[in-house]
C-alpha positions in Angstrom: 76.8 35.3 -53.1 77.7 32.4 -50.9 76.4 29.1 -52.0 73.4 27.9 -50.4 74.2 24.3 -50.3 77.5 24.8 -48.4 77.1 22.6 -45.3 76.9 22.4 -41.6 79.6 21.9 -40.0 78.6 19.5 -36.7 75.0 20.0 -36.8 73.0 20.9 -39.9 69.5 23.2 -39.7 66.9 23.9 -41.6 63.5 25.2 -41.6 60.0 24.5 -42.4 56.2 25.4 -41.7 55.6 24.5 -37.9 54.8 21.2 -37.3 55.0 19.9 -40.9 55.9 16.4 -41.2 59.6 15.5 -41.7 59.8 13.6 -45.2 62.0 10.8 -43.9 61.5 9.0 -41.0 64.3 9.0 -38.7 62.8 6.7 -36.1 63.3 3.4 -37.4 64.2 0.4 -35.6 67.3 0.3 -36.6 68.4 3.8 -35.9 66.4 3.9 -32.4 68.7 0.8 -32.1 71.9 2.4 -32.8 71.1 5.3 -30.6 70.4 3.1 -27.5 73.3 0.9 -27.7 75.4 4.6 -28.0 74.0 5.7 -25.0 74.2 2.3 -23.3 77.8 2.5 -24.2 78.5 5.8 -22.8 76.4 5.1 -19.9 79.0 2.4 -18.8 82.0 4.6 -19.6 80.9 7.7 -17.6 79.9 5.5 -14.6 83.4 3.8 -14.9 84.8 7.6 -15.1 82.6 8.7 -11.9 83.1 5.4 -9.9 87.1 5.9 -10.4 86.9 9.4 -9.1 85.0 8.6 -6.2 87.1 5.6 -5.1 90.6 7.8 -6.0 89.7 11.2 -6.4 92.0 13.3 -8.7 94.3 10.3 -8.3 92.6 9.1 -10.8 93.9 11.3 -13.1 97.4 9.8 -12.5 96.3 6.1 -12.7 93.2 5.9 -14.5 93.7 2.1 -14.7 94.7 1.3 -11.7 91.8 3.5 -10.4 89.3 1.5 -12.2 90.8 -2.2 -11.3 90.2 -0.3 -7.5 86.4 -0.1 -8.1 86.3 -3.5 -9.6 87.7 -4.9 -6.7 85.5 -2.7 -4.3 82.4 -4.0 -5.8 83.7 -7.6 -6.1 84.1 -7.2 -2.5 80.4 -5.9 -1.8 81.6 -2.1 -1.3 79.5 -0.7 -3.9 79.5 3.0 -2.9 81.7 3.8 -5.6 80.2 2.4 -7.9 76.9 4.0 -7.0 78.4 7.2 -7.2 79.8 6.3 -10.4 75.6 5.9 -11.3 74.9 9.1 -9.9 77.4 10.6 -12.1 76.1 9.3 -15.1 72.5 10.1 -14.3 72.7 13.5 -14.3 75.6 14.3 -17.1 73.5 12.2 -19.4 70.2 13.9 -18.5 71.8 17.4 -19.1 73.7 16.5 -22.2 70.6 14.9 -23.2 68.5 17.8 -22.5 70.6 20.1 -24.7 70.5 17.7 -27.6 66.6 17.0 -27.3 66.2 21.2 -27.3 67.5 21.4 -30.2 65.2 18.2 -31.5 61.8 19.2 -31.1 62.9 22.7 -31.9 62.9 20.7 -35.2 60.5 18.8 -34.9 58.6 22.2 -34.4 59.8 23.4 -38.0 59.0 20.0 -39.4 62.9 19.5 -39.9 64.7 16.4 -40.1 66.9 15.0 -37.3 67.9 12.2 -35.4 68.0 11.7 -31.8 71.2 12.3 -30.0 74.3 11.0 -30.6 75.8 10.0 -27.5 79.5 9.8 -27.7 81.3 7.1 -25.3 85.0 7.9 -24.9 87.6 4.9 -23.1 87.1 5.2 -19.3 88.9 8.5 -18.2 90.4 9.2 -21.7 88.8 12.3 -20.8 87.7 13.6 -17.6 84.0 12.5 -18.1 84.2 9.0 -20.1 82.4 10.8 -23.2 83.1 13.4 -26.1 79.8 14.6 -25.7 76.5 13.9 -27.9 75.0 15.7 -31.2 72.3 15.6 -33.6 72.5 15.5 -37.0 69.8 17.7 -38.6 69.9 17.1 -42.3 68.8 20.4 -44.3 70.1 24.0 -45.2 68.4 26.5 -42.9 66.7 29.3 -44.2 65.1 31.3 -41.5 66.3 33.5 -39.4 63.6 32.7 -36.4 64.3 28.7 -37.1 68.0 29.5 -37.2 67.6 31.0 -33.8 65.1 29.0 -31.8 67.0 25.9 -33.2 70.1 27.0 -31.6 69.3 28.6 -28.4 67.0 25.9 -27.6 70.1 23.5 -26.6 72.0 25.4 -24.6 69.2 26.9 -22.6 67.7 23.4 -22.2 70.7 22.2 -20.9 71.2 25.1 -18.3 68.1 24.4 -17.2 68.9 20.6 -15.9 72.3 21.6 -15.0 71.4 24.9 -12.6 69.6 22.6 -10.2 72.5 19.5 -10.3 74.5 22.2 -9.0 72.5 24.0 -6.4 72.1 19.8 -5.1 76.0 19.2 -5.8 77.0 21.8 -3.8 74.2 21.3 -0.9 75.4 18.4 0.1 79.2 18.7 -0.8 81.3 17.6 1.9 84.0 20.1 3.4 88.0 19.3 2.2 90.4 19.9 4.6 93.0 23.0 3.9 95.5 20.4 2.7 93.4 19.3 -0.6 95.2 23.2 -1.6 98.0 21.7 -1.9 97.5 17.6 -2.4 97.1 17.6 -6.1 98.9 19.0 -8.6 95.8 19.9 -10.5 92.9 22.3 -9.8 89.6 22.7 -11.3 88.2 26.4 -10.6 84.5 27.1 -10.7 82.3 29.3 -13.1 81.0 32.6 -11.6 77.9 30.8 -11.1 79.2 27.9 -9.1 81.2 31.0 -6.9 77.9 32.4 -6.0 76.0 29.8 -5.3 78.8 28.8 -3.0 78.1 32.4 -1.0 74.6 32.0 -1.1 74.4 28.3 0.6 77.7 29.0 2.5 79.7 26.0 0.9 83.6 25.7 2.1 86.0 27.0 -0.7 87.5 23.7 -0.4 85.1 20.5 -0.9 86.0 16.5 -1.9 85.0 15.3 -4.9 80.8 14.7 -5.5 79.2 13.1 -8.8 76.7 15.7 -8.7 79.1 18.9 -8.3 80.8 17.2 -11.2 78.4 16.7 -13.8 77.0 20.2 -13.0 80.9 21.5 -13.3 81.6 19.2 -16.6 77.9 20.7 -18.0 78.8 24.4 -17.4 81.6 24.3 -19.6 80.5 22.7 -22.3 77.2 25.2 -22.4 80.1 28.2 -22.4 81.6 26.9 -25.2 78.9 26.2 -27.0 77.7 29.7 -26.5 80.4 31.4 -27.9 79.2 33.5 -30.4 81.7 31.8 -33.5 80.7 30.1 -36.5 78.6 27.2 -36.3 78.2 26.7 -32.4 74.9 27.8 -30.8 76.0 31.1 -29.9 77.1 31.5 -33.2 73.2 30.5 -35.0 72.3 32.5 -32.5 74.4 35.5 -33.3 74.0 34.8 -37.2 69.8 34.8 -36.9 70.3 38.3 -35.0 73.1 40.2 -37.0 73.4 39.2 -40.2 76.3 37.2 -42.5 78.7 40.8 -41.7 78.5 41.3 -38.9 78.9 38.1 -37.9 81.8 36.9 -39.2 83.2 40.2 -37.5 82.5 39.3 -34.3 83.2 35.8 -34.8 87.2 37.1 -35.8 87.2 38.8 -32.7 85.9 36.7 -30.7 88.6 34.0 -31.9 91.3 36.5 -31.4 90.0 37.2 -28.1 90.0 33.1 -27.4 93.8 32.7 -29.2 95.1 35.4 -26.9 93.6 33.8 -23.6 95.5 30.7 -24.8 98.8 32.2 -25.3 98.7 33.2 -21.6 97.5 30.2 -20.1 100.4 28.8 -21.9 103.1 31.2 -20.8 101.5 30.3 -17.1 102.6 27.1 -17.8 98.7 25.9 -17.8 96.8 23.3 -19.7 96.5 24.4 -23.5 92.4 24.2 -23.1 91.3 27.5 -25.0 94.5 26.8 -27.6 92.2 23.8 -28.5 89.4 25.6 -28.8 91.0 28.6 -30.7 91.6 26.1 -33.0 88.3 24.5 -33.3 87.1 27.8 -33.4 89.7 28.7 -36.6 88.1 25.6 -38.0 84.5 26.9 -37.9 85.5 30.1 -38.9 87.3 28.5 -42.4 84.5 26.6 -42.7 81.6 29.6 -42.6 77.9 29.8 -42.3 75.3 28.6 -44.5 72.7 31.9 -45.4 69.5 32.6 -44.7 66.9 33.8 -46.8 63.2 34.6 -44.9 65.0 38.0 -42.8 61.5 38.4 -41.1 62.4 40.1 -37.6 62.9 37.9 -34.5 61.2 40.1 -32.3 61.1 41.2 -29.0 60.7 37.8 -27.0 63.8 36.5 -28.8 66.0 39.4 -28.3 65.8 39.1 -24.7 66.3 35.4 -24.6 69.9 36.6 -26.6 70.1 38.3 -23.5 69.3 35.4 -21.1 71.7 33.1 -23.4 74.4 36.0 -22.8 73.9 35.9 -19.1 74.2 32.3 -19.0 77.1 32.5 -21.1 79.0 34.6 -18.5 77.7 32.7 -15.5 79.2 29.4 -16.8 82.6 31.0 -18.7 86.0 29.8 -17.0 89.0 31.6 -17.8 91.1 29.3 -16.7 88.9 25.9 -16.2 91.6 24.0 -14.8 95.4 24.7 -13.5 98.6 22.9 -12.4 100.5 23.8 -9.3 
């Protein structure tokens, strides 16, 4: 028997009559505090990030500092379109990330569970390619249903979708046309999810557009909801897969799934590519070493839950990237 108290790994569920009241309050001054100078914090490194790729593009990538002194002497000078962009940026990747964290929140809150508010994570301006690591929430209790286990993990990702499917209908609406040479400009490429390709079809948007803070949030959003959704360990996908299969079958498909994501990153790296899915193959190794915590109420999920698997799944395969990003 696995032991019951073995922990969550990133985010820790639990479960509890519906709207029973948490036993520790986690909205005290001095957390709300904390919270709000994280996402104040964040808020001024993603706007940095944005404003830097809307004064120099991917050429930002090359000289992040020099791309950021750019926009500090742009606004000094009055030109403050960057640095609006660089707003517009923020805006909607905080909203989305935020949305994801906050379904998974008062999908607590619904099961009387403990948890904080998000986490917002602020990264160095362009240390990565969206001035943050992200944002979690700490939920503070062994999970023991399998409905809680599953509405508390599909409830992030679909949240999340559902802010980040219209910032990329408006991204691409009023994306600007790139000329043919952008092909060849840059050394580095950023390919779109299947969803992104068909919206393109559907509102007749040039294969080649310049750079938008919108597009990018929406882009940056759908593939952090893929990875979340795959169906391993202790990410959403994996609750999700857990609450429907069982501790077997499970930890099956998580192996496979990881083999899967370790042999995609073999050939991007025999392509010469960035090693993104190595990383994640070895995130996902991690999760895997680490386990799931049990349930222990198997009442049946149901019909309606079942086919929002199947909506998750869906969205899981709109937003997927093979290969997110390659170098000419």
């Amino acid at each position: 028997m696995e032991n019951t108290d073995q922990p969550y790994l990133f985010t820790e569920f639990a479960t509890a009559p519906p709207f029973a009241r948490p036993r520790e309050i986690e909205l005290s001054a001095p957390r709300v505090l904390l919270h709000s100078a994280l996402l104040v914090i964040t808020a001024i490194s993603t706007t940095l990030t944005g404003a830097a790729f809307a004064a120099a593009g991917l050429g930002a990538l090359v000289q992040p500092i020099a791309s950021i002194i750019m926009v500090v002497r742009e606004t000094s000078a009055g030109n403050v379109d960057s640095l609006a962009k660089g707003f517009l940026f923020t805006f909607t990747l905080l909203t989305i990330l935020g949305a994801h964290e906050l379904g998974h929140y008062f999908a607590c809150r619904y099961y009387g569970i403990r948890a904080t508010l998000p986490f917002f994570i602020p990264a160095p301006p362009m240390v990565t390619l969206f001035g943050t690591f992200g944002a979690v929430i700490k939920i503070k209790e062994p999970i023991k249903s399998r409905r809680a286990l599953f509405d508390i993990g599909i409830a992030g990702p679909l949240a999340g979708f559902a802010f980040a499917l219209p910032a990329a209908v408006v991204g691409l609406m009023f994306a600007t046309p790139a000329p043919p040479a952008a092909e060849v400009t840059g050394v580095t490429q950023f390919h779109d999810p299947l969803l992104f390709i068909l919206l393109s079809k559907l509102l007749g948007v040039p294969r080649w557009i310049e750079w938008n803070p919108i597009y990018w949030a929406a882009w940056g959003a759908m593939l952090v909801t893929a990875l979340n959704l795959f169906p391993v360990g202790q990410l959403d996908g994996g609750h999700v897969l857990y609450a429907i299969v069982g501790r077997r079958a499970h930890a099956w498909v998580s192996g496979a799934v990881t083999a899967a994501c370790g042999s995609l990153a073999i050939s991007t790296l025999l392509l010469h590519q960035p090693p993104v899915y190595l990383l994640w193959t070895l995130v996902l190794l991690l999760l895997m070493k680490v386990g799931h915590p049990p349930v222990v109420e198997e009442e049946p999920l149901g019909a309606t839950r079942i086919t929002l698997a199947i909506i998750a799944a869906l969205v899981f395969l709109m937003c997927f990237m093979h290969l997110p990003i390659t170098i000419s």
